[in-house]
DOVEX-769825 format. One record per residue (C-alpha): residue number from 1; x, y, z; residue in three letters. Coordinates in nm, 4 decimals, always signed. Layout:
BEGIN
+-----+----------+----------+----------+--------+
! num !       px !       py !       pz ! residu !
+-----+----------+----------+----------+--------+
! NUM !        X !        Y !        Z !    ALA !
...
+-----+----------+----------+----------+--------+
// end
This chain:
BEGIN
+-----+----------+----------+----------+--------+
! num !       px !       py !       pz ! residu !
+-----+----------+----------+----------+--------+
!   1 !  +3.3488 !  -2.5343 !  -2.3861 !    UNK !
!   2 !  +3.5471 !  -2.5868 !  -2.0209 !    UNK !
!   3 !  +3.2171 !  -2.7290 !  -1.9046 !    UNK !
!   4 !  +3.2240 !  -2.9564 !  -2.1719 !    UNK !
!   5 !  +3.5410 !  -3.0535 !  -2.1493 !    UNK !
!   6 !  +3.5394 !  -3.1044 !  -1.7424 !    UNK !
!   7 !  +3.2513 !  -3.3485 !  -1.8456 !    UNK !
!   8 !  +3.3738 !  -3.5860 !  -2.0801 !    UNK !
!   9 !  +3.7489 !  -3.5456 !  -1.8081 !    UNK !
!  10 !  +3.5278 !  -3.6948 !  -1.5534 !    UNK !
!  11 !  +3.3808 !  -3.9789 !  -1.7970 !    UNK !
!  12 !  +3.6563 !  -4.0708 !  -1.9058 !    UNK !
!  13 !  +3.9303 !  -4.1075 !  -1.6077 !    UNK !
!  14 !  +3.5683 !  -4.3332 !  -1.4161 !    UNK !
!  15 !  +3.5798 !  -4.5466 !  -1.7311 !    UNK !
!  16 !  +3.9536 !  -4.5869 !  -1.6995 !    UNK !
!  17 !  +3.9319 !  -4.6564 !  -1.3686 !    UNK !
!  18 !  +3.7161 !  -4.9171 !  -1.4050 !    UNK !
!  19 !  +3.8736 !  -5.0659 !  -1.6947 !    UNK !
!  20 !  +4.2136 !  -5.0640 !  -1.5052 !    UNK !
!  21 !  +4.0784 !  -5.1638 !  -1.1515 !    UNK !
!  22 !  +3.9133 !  -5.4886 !  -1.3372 !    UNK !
!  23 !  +4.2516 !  -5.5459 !  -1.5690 !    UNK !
!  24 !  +4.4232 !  -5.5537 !  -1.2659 !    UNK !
!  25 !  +4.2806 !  -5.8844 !  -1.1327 !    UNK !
!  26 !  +4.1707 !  -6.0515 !  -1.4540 !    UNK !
!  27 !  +4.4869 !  -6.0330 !  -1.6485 !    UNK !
!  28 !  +4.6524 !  -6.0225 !  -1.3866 !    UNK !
!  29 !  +4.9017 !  -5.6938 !  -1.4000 !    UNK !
!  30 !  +5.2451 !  -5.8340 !  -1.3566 !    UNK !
!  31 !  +5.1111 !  -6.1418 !  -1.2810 !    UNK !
!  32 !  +4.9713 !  -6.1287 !  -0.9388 !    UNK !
!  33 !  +4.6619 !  -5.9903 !  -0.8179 !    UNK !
!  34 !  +4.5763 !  -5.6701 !  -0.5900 !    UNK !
!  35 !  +4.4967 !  -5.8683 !  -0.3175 !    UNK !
!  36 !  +4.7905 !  -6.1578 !  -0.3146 !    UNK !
!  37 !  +5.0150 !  -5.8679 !  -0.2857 !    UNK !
!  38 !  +4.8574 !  -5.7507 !  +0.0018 !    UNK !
!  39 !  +4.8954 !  -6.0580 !  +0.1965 !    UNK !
!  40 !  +5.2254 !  -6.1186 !  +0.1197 !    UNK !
!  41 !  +5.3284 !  -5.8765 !  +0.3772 !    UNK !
!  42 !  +5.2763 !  -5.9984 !  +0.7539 !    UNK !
!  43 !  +5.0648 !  -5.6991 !  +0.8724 !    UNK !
!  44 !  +4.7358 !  -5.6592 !  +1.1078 !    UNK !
!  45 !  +4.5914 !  -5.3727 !  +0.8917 !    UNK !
!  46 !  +4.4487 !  -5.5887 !  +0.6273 !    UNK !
!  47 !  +4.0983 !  -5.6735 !  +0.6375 !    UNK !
!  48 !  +3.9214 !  -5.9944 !  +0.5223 !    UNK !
!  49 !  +3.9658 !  -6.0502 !  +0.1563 !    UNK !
!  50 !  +3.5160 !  -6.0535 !  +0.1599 !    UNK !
!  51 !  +3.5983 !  -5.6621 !  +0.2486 !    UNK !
!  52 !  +3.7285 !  -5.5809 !  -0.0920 !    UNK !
!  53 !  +3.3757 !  -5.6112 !  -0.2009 !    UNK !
!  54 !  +3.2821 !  -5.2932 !  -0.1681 !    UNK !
!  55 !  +3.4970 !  -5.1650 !  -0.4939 !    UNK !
!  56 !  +3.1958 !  -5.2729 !  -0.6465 !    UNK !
!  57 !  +2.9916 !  -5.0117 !  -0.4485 !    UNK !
!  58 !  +3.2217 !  -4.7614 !  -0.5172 !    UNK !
!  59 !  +3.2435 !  -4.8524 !  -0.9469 !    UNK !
!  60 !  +2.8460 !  -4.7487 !  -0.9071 !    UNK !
!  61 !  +2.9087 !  -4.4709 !  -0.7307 !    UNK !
!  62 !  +3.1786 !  -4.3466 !  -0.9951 !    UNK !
!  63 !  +2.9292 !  -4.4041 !  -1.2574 !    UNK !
!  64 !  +2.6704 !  -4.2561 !  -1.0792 !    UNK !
!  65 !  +2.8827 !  -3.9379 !  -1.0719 !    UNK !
!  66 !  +3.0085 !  -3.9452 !  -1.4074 !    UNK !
!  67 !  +2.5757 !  -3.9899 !  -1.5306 !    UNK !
!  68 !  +2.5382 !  -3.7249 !  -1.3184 !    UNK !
!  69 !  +2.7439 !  -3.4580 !  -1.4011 !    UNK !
!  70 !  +2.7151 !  -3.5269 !  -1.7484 !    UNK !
!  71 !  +2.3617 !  -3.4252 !  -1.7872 !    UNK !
!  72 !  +2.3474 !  -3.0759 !  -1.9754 !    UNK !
!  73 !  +2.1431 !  -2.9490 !  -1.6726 !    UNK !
!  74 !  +2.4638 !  -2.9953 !  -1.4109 !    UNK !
!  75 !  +2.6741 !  -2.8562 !  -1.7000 !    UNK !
!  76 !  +2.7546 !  -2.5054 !  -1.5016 !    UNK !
!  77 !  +2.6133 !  -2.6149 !  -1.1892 !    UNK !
!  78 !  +2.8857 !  -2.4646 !  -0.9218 !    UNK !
!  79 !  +2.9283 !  -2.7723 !  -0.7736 !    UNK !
!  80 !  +3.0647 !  -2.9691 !  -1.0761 !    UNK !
!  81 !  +3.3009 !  -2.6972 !  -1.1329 !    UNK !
!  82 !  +3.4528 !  -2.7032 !  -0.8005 !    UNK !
!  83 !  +3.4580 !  -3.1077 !  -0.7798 !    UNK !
!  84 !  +3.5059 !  -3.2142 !  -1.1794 !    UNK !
!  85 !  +3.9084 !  -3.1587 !  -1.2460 !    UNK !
!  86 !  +3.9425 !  -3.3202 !  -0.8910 !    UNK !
!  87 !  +3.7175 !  -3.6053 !  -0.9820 !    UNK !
!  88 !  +3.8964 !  -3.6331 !  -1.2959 !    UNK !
!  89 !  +4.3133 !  -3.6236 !  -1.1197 !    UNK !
!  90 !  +4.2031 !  -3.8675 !  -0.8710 !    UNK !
!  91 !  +4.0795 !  -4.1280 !  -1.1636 !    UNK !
!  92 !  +4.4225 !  -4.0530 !  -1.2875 !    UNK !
!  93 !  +4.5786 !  -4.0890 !  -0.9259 !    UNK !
!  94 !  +4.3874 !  -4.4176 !  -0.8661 !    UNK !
!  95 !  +4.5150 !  -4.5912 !  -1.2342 !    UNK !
!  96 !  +4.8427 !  -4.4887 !  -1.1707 !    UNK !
!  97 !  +4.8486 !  -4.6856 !  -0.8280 !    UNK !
!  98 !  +4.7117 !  -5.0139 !  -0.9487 !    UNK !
!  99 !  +5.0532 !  -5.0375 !  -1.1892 !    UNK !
! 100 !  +5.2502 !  -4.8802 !  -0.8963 !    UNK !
! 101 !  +5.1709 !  -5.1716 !  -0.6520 !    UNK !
! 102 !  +5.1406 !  -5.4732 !  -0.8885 !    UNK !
! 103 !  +5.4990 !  -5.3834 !  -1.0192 !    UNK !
! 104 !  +5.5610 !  -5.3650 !  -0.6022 !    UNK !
! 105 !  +5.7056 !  -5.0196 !  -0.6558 !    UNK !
! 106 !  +5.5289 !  -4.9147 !  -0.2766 !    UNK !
! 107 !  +5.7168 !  -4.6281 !  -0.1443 !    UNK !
! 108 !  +5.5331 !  -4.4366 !  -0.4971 !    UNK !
! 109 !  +5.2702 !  -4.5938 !  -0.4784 !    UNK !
! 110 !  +5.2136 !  -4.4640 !  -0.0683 !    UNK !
! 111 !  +5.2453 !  -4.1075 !  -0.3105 !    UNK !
! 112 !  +5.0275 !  -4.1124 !  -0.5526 !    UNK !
! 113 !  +4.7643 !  -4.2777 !  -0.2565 !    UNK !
! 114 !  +4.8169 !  -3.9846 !  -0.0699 !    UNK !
! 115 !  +4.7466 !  -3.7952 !  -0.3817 !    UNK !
! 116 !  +4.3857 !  -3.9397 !  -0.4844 !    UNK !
! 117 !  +4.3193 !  -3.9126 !  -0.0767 !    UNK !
! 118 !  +4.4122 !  -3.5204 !  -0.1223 !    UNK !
! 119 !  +4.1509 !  -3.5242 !  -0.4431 !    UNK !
! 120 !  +3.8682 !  -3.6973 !  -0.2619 !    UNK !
! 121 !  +3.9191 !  -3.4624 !  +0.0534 !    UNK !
! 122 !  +3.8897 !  -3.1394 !  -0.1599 !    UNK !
! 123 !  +3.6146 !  -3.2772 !  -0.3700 !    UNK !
! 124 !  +3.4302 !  -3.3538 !  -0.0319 !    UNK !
! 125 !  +3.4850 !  -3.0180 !  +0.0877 !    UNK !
! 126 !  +3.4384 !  -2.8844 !  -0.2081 !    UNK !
! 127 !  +3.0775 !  -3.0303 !  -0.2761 !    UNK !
! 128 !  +3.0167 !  -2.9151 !  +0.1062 !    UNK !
! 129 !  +2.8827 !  -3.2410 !  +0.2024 !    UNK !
! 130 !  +2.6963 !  -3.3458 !  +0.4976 !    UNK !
! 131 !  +2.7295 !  -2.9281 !  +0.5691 !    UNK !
! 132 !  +2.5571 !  -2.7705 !  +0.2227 !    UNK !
! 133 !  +2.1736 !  -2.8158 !  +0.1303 !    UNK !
! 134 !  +2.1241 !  -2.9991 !  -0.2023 !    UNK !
! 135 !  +1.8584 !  -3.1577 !  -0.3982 !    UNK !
! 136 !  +1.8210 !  -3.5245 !  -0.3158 !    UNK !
! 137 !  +1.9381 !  -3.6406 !  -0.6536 !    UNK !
! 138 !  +2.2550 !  -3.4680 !  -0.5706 !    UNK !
! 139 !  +2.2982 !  -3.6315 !  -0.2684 !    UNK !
! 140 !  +2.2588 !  -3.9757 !  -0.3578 !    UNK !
! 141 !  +2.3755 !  -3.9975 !  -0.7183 !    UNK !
! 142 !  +2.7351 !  -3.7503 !  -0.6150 !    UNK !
! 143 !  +2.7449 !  -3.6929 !  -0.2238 !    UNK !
! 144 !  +2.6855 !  -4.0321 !  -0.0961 !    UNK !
! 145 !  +2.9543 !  -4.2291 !  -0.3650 !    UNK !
! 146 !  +3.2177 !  -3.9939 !  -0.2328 !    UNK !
! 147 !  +3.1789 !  -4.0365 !  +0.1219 !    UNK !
! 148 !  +3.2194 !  -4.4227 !  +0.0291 !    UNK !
! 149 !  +3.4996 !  -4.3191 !  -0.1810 !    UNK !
! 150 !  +3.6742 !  -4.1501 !  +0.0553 !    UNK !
! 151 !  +3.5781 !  -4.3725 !  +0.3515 !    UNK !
! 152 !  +3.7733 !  -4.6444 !  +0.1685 !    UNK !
! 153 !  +4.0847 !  -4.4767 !  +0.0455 !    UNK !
! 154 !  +4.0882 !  -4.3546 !  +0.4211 !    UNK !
! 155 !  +4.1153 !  -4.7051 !  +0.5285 !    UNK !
! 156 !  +4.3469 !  -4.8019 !  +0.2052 !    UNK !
! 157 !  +4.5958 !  -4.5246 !  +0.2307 !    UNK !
! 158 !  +4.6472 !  -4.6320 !  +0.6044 !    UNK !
! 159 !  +4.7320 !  -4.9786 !  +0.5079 !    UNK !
! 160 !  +4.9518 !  -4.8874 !  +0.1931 !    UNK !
! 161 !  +5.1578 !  -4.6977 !  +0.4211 !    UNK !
! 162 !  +5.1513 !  -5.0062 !  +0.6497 !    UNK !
! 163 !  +5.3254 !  -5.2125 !  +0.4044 !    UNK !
! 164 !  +5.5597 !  -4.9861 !  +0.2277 !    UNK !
! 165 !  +5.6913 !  -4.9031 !  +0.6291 !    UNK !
! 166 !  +5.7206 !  -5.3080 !  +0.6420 !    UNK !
! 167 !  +5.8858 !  -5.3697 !  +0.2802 !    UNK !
! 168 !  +6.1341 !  -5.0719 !  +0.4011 !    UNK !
! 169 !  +6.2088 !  -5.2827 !  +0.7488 !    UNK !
! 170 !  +6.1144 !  -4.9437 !  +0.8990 !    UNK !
! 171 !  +6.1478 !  -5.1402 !  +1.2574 !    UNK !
! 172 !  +5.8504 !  -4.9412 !  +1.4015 !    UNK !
! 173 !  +6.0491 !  -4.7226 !  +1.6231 !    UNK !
! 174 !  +6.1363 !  -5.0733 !  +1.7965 !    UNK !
! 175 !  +5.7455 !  -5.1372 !  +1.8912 !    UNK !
! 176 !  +5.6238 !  -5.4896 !  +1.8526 !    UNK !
! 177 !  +5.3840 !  -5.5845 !  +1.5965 !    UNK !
! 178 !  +5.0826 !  -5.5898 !  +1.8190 !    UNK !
! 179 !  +5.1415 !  -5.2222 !  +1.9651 !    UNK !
! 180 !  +5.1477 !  -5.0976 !  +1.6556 !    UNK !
! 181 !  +4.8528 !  -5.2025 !  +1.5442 !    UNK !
! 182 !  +4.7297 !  -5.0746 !  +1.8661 !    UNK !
! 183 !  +4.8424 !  -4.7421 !  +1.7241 !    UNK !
! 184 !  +4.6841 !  -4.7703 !  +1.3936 !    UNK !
! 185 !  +4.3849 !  -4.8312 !  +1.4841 !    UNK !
! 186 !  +4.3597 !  -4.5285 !  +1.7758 !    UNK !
! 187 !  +4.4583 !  -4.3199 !  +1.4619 !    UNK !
! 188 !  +4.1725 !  -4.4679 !  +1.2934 !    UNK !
! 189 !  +3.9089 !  -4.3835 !  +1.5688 !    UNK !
! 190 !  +4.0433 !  -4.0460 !  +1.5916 !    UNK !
! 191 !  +4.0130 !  -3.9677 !  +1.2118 !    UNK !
! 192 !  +3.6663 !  -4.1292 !  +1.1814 !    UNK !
! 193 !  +3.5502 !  -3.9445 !  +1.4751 !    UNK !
! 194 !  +3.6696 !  -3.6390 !  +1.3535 !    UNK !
! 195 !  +3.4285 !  -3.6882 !  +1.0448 !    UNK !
! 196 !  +3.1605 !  -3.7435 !  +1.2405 !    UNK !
! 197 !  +3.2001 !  -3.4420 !  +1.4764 !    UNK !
! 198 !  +3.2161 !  -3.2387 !  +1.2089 !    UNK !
! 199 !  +3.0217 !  -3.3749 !  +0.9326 !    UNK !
! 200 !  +2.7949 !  -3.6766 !  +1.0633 !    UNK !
! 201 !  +2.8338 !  -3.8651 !  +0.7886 !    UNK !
! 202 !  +2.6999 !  -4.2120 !  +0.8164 !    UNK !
! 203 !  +2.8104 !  -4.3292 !  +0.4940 !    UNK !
! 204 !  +3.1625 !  -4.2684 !  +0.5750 !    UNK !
! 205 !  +3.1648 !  -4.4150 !  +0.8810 !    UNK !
! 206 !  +2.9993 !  -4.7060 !  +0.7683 !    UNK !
! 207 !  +3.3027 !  -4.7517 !  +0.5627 !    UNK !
! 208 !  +3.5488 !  -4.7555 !  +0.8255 !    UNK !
! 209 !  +3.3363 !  -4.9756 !  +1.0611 !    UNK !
! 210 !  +3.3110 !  -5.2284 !  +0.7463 !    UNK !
! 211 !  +3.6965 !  -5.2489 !  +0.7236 !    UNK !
! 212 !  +3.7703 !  -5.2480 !  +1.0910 !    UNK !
! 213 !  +3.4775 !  -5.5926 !  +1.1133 !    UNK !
! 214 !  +3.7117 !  -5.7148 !  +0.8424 !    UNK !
! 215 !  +3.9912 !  -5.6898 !  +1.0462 !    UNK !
! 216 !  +3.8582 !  -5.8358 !  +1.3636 !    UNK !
! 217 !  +3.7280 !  -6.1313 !  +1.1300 !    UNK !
! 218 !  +4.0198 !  -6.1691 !  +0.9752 !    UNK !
! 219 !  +4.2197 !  -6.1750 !  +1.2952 !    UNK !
! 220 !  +3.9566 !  -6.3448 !  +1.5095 !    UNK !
! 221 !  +4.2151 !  -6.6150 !  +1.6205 !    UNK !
! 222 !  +4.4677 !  -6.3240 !  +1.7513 !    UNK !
! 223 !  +4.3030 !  -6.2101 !  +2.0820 !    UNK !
! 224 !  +4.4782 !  -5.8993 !  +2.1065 !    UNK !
! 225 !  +4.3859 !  -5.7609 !  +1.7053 !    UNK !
! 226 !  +3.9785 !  -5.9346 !  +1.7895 !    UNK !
! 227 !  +3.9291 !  -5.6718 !  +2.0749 !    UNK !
! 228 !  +4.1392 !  -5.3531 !  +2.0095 !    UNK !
! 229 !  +3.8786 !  -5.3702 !  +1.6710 !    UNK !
! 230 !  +3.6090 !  -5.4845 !  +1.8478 !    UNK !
! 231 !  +3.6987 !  -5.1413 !  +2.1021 !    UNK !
! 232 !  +3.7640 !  -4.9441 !  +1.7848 !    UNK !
! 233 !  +3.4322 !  -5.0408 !  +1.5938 !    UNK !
! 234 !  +3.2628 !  -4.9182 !  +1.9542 !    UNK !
! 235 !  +3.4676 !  -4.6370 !  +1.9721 !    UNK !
! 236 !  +3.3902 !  -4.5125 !  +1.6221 !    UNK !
! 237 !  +3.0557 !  -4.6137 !  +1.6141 !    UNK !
! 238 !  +2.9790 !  -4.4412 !  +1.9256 !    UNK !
! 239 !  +3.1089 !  -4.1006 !  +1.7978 !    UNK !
! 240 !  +2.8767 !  -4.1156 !  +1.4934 !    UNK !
! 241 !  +2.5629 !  -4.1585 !  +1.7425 !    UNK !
! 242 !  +2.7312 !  -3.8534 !  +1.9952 !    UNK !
! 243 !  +2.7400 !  -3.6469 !  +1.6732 !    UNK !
! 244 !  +2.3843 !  -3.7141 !  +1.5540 !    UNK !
! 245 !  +2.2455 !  -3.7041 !  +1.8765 !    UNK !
! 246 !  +2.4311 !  -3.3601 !  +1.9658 !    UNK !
! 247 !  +2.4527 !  -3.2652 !  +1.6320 !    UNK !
! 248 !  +2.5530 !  -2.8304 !  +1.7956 !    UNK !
! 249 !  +2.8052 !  -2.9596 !  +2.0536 !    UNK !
! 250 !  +3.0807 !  -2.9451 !  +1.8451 !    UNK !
! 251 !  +2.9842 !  -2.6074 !  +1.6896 !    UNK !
! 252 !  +2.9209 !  -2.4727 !  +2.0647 !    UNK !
! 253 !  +3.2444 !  -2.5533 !  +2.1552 !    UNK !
! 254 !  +3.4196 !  -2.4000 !  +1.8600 !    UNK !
! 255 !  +3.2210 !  -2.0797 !  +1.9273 !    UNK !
! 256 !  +3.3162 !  -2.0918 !  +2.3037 !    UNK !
! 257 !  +3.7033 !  -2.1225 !  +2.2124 !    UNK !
! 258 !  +3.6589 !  -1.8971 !  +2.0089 !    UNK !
! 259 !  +3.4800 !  -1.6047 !  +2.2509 !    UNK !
+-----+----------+----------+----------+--------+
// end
């Protein structure tokens, strides 16, 4: 019966998500939409609005999941169990933001962000991808949608944060605009590169490279923004290829500290 249940969970909170995620720009909620919110706030980490695109990607990926785990022969797979209820909260996590930041409440909004990041982070781990062997329907109907997922809220919780620290007149520690930015994007390459050291994962990465070409496009009249992404998308790029190509450094190492 908890199988069951952790099924239809999962069903419904994708459904909602869509449903809310669409509602948000068609109605619009409060009146403005997602994006126009966005650029209301002078900030570098904002990519292109072509960029966005990729929710579409990521509404067949959710439904992909929800198919998925919904056939009776995944209903006590091991997996599902470990990744439905966190599938399910982040669905929650990810409605509750769209009313959050059309109603401009941001600082909350930065929260519950942080929360659906912490979901799609134990589901990943959870599922053991990129690291556990699974079937090849596994991997491309569950696996690969989350490592979009996740690539994306990556790149969205970064710029959330990025606006509610501007809406607060935070002053960035009394750094200019552009050094900032210079910042935010070194975090960036260190978190994607991080991924790929320890997980290779070329969907996720592809993510992050996706936003940063936004932001260089975006931006492409700013010299300073145009290169540090153009560095950053070389930077993070090149990591992925080091990790594929040397796919046992990073494990060598890790035994050799440890020793």
């Amino acid at each position: 019966m908890k199988d069951i249940l952790r099924q239809f969970s999962v069903i419904f909170t994708v459904i909602l998500t869509i449903t809310i995620n669409a509602l948000a720009n068609i109605l619009p909620i409060n009146g403005l939409n997602t994006g126009q919110i966005s650029d209301s706030f002078k900030v570098f980490f904002v990519p292109a609005g072509y960029v966005f695109s990729i929710w579409g990607i990521i509404y067949i990926g959710l439904i992909s999941i929800a198919i998925y785990q919904a056939l009776p022969a995944n209903r006590e797979a091991a997996s599902q169990r470990a990744s439905g209820w966190w599938i399910s909260l982040g669905g929650l996590a990810n409605s509750a933001w769209i009313f959050l930041w059309h109603y401009q409440q941001f600082v909350l909004s930065v929260l519950v962000m942080l929360l659906l990041l912490a979901t799609l982070i134990i589901t990943y781990i959870n599922l053991g991808i990129n690291s556990a062997k699974v079937t090849s329907a596994e991997r491309w109907a569950v696996h690969l949608p989350i490592s979009v997922y996740l690539g994306w809220i990556t790149v969205a919780t970064v710029a959330n944060i990025t606006v509610m620290l501007e809406y607060l007149n935070w002053g960035r520690f009394g750094l200019e605009p552009l050094t900032w930015m210079g910042i935010i994007l070194g975090a960036v390459v260190i978190i994607a590169s991080l991924v790929n050291v320890t997980r290779r994962d070329s969907a996720y990465t592809a993510v992050i490279l996706w936003a940063l070409v936004g932001i260089a496009v975006k931006f492409s009249e700013n010299s300073f923004v145009l290169w540090a992404s153009v560095i950053s998308i070389a930077l993070v790029f090149g990591s992925l290829l080091i990790s594929k190509a040397m796919p046992n450094l990073f494990k060598k190492g890790v035994s050799n500290a440890k020793s």
